[in-house]
N, C-alpha and C positions, 0 to 999 in steps of 0.2 A: 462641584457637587454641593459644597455650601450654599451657594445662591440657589440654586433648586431646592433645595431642604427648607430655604427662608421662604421663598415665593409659595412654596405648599403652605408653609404654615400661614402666612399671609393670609390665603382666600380659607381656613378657617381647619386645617390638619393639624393634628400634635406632633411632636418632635416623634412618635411611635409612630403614628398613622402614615407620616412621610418618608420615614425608612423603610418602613415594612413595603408600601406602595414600591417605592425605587426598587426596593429589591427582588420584589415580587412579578416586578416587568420582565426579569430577563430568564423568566419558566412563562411557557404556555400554560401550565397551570402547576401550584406546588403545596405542596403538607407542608406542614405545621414545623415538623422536625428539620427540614430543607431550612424554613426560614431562621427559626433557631438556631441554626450553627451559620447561617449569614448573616446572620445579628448580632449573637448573643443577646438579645432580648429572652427574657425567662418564660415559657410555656404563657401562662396562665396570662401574662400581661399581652401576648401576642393574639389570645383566644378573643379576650376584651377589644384589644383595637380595629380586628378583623371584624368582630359582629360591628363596630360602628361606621367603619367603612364600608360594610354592606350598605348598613342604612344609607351610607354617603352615594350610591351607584356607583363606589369606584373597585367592589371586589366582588364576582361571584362564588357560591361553592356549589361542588357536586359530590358525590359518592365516589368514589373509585368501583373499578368492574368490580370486584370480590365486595364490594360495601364495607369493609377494616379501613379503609382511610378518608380520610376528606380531604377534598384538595379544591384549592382558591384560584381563582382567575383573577388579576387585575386590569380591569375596563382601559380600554385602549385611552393615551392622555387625550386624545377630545373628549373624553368625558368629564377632564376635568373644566372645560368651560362652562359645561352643563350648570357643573357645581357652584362657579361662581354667576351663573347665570338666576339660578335660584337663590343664593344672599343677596343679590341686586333687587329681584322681587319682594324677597322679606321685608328688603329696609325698605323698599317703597311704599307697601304697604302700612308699615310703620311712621312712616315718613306723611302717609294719608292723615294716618291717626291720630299725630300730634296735632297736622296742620286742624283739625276741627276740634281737638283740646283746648291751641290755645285760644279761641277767643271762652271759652267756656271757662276757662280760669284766669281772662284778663276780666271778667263780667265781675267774680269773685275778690278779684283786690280790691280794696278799704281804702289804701294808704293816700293820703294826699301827695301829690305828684310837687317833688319838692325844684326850686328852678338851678339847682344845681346837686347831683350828687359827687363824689368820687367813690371808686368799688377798689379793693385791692386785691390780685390775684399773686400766690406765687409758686416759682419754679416753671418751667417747662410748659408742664399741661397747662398752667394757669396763664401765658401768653396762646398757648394755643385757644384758647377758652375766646378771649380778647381777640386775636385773628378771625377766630368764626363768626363772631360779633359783627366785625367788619364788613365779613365775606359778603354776609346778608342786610347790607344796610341799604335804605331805600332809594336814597336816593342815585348808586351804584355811582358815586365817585368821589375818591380819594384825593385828599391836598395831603400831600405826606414831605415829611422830612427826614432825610435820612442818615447816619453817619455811613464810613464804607464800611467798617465790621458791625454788626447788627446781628440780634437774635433769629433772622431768618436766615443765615448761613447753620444754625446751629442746630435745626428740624431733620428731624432723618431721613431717608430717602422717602419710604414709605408717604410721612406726611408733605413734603416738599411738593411730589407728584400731583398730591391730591390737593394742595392747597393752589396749583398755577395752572388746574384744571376748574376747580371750581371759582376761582377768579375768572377766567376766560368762557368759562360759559356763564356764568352771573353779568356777564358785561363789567365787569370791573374798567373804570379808568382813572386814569391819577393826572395830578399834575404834583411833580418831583420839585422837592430840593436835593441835590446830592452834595456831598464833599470833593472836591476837586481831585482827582489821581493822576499823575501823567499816563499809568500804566493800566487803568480802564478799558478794558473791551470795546471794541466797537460794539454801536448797537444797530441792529435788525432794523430793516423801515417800521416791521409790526412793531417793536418794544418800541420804539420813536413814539408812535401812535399811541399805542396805549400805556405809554408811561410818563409823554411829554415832561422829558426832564429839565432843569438847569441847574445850572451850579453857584453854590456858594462863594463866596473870595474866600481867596486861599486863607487869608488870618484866622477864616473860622476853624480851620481843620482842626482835629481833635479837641475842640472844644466844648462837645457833646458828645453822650455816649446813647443816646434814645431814641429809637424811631418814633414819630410824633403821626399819628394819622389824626 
């Protein structure tokens, strides 16, 4: 149930919106009070996540026969591909938007283009920052060095996914240095191909602790 709770939240539900949804599947349609004592979520905060998950196409309401109750339908889950079908649009759109910003505000730098800089980023997001850098460089290949433990074992699924998808559709190709392991995976013909590795002598091992692209 955990992983279903995260993957909701993922394509853009709250920790409320994802419970109420789960538990709102197993009534054909249900009140307020029903979900209330399947939650323990408090009235008021259950009204709030209901009206936004309307707005989301994942809850209907109707009247009950006598009109004294309201009761929610939750939209069968293909609707939630709907959902993440429409944040794929947004950021496209988005994604339009910059692309014609930025030469609009590369017109606008001043600065003299100096023949060396270094930038420093840090923690986490701030290699993440540095990876997408990468992801989008022009000339789409990587001379990279690698140790075996490395900052890309330590991305979370979420980003791992997205980062050896946007690789593989960018055309990413590398030519590898690795660290020698006896205990190394075999690799795939594909990873052969688009990783074209070799390896270091052994004396290098742990001699480095940085992947170098």
């Amino acid at each position: 149930m955990s992983q279903i709770n995260d993957t909701l939240k993922e394509i853009g539900l709250t920790d409320t919106e994802a419970e109420l949804y789960l538990a709102g599947l197993s009534y054909s349609s249900v009140g307020v009070k029903e979900l209330e004592k399947a939650t323990r979520i408090n009235r008021t905060t259950i009204y709030h996540a209901l009206d936004t998950l309307i707005r989301k196409g994942l809850v209907s309401k109707r009247e009950s026969g006598t009109g004294a109750k309201r009761l929610f339908t939750m939209a069968p889950p293909e609707a939630i591909k709907k959902l993440l079908d429409q944040e794929i649009s947004l950021l496209n759109e988005k994604k339009v938007g910059i692309d014609m910003l930025i030469p609009l505000l590369a017109d606008r730098t001043k600065r003299k283009e100096e023949p060396f800089k270094v930038s420093h980023f840090e923690g986490l997001e701030g290699v993440k920052l540095v990876v997408e850098e990468a992801l989008y460089c022009k000339s789409r290949s990587w001379d990279i060095i690698a140790p075996k433990k490395n900052f890309f074992s330590e991305f979370d699924p979420t980003y791992a996914r997205y980062y050896l998808k946007t690789r593989e559709q960018n055309g990413i190709r590398t030519r590898s240095l690795w660290e020698f392991t006896p205990d190394r995976r075999a690799l795939t013909v594909k990873e052969l191909r688009d990783r074209d590795p070799r390896y270091l002598p052994e004396v290098m091992n742990g001699k480095f602790r940085s992947v170098i692209i």
